[in-house]
ZAMIKOL-759098 format. One record per residue: residue number from 1; residue in three letters; x, y, z of N, C-alpha, C, O in turn. Coordinates in steps of 0.02 Angstrom, whole numbers. Atoms other than C-alpha are relative to their C-alpha. Layout:
<zapas>
ZAPA/NUM/ALA/X/Y/Z/X/Y/Z/X/Y/Z/X/Y/Z
...
</zapas>
This chain:
<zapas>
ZAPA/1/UNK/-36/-62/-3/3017/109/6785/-44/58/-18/-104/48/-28
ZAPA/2/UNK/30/-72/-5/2967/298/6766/50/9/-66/103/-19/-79
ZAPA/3/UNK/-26/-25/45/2991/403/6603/-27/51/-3/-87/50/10
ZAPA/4/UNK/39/-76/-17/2957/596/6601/-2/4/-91/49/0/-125
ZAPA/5/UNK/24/-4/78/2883/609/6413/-43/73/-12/-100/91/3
ZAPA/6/UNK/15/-45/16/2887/764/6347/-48/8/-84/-13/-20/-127
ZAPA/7/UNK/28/4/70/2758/791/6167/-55/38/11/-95/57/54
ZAPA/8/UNK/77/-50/71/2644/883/6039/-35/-81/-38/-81/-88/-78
ZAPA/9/UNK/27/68/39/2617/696/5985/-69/-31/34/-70/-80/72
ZAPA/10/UNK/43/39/-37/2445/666/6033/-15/-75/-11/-32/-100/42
ZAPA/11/UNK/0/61/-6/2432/484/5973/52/-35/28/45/-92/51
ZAPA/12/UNK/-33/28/-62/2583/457/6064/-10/21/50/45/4/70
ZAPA/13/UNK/31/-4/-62/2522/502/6215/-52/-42/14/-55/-77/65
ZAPA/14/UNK/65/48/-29/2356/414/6209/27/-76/2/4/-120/39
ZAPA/15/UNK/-28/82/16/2459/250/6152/35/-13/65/30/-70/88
ZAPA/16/UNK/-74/20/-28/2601/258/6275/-6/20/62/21/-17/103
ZAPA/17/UNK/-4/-17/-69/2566/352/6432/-64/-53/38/-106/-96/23
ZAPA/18/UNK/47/58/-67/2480/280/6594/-38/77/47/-93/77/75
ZAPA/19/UNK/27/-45/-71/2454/446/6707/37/69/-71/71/65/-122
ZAPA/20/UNK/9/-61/45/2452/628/6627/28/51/68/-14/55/113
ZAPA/21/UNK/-31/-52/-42/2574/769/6749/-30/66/-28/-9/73/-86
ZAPA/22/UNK/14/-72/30/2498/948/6705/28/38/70/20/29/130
ZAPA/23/UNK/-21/-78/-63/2583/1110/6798/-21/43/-22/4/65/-73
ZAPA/24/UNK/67/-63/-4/2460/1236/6797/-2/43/57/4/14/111
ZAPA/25/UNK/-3/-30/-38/2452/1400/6894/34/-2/82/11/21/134
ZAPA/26/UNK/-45/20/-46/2593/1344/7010/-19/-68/28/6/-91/79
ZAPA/27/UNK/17/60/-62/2505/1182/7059/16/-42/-62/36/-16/-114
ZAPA/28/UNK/-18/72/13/2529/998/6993/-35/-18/15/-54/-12/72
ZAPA/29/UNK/62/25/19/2392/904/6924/4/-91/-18/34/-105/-70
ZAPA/30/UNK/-10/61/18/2389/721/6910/-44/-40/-42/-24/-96/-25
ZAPA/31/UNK/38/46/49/2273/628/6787/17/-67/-36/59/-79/-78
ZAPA/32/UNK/-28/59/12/2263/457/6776/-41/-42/-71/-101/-43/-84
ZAPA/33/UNK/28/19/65/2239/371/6610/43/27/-72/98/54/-65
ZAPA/34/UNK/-46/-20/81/2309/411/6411/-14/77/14/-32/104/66
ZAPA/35/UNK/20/-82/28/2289/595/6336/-66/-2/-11/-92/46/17
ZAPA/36/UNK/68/-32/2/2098/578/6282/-26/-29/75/-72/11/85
ZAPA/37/UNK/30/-17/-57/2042/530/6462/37/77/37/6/114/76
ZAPA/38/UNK/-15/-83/-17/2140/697/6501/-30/45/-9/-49/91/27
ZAPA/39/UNK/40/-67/38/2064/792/6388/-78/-8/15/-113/42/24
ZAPA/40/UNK/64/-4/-33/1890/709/6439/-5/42/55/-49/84/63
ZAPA/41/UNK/33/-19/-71/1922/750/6625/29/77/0/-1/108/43
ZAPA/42/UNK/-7/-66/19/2001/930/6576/-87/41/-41/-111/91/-14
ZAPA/43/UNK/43/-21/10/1841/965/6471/-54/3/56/-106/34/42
ZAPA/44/UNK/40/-16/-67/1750/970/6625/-1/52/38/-40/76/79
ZAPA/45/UNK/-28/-76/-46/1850/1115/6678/3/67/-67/-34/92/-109
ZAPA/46/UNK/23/-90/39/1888/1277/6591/38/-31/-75/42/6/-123
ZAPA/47/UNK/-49/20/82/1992/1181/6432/-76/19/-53/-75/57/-101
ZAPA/48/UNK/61/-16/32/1807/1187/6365/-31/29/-10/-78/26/-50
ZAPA/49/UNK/55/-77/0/1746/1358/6413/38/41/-59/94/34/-83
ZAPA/50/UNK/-39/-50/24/1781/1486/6320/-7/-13/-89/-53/-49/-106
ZAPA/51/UNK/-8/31/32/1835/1476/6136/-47/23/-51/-87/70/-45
ZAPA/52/UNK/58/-10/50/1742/1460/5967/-49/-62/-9/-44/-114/22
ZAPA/53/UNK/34/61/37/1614/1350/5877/1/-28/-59/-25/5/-104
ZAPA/54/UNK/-41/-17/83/1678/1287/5722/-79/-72/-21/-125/-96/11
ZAPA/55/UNK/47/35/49/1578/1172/5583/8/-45/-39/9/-18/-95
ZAPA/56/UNK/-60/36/65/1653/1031/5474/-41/2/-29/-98/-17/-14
ZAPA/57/UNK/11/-24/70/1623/1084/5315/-15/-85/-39/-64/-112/-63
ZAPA/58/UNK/-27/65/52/1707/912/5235/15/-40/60/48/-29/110
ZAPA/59/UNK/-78/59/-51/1759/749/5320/48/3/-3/70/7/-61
ZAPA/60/UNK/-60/23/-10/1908/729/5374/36/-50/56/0/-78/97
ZAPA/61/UNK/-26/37/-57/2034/633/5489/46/35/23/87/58/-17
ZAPA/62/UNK/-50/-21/-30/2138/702/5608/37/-46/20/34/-83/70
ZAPA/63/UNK/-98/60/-17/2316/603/5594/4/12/55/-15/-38/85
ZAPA/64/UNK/-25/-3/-49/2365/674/5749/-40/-73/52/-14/-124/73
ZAPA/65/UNK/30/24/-37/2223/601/5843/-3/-87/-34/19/-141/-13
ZAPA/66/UNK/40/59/42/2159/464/5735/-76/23/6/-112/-26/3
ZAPA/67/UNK/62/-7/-29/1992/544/5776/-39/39/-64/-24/97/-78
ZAPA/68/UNK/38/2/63/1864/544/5610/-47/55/9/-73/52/64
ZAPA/69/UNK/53/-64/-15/1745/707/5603/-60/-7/-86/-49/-21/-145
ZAPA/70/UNK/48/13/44/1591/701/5504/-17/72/-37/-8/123/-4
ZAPA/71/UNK/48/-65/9/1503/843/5393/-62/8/57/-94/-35/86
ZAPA/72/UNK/45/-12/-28/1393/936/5481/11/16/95/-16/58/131
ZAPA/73/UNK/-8/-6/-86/1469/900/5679/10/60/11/36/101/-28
ZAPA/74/UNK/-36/-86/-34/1498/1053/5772/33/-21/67/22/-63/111
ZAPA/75/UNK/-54/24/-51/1646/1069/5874/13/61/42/6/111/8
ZAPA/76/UNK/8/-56/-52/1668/1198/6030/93/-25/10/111/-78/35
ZAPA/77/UNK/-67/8/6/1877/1220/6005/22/54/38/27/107/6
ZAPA/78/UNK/-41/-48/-42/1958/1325/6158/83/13/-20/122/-32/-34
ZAPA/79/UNK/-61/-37/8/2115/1437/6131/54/-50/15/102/-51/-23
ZAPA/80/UNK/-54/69/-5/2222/1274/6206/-18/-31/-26/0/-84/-1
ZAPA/81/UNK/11/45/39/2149/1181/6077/-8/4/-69/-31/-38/-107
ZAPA/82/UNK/-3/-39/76/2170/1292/5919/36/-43/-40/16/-85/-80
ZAPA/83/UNK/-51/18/35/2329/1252/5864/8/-96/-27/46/-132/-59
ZAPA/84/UNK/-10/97/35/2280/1054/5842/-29/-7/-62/-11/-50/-102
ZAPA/85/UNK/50/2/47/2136/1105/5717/29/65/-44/-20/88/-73
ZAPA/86/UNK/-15/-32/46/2223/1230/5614/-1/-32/-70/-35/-17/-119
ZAPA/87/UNK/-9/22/74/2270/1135/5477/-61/5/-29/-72/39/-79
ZAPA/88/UNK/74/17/29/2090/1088/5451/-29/65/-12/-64/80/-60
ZAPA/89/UNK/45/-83/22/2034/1279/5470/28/36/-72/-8/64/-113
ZAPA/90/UNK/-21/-33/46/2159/1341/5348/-29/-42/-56/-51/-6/-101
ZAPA/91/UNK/20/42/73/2103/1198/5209/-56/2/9/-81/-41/-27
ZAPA/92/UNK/87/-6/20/1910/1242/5234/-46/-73/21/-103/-87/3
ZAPA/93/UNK/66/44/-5/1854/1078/5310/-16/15/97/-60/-19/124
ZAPA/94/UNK/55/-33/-48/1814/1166/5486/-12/84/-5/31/128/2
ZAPA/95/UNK/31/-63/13/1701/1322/5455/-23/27/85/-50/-12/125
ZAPA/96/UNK/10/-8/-39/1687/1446/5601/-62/16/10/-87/33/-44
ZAPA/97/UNK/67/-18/-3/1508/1483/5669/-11/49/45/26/65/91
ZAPA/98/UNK/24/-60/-24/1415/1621/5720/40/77/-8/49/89/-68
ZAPA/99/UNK/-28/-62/24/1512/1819/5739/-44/24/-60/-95/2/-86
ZAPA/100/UNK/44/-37/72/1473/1940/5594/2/-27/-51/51/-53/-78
ZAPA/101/UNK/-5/13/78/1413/1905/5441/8/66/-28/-7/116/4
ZAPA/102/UNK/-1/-38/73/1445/2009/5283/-65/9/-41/-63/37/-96
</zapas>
């Protein structure tokens, strides 16, 4: 059977789906695979342009994902991909890079 699964739950998505529906600029996008082959074959396109460069400060884990970040990585986080890494910006373990210094 077919189930139209609506979510902000990215580990449910990568667990549970099979094919990925995106509606974008009037068209319908099909991607086949969980949420991180989505987001792989989206980073290819403009999900990746754009955006800042942030810094992890501190390890952490992102629950959502399950996906472990080291000190030191640098991460290139586009405007559709803010709102997953907030938490971590507001608690200081991703630092933004480059802009003005003080």
């Amino acid at each position: 059977g077919t189930l139209l699964l609506i979510s902000h739950d990215r580990a449910l998505l990568d667990n549970v789906v099979d094919d990925i529906f995106e509606i974008r600029d009037g068209g319908l996008n099909i991607y086949s695979g969980n949420y991180s082959a989505y987001l792989e074959a989206r980073g290819k396109s403009e999900l990746s342009s754009g955006g800042d460069t942030y810094e992890v400060a501190r390890k952490y884990t992102d629950w959502s994902t399950g996906k472990r970040y080291s000190q030191g990585e640098i991460l290139k986080i586009s405007e559709a991909e803010i709102e997953g890494h907030q938490w971590a910006i507001d608690n200081f373990f991703l630092k933004k890079r480059g802009g003005r210094k003080k």
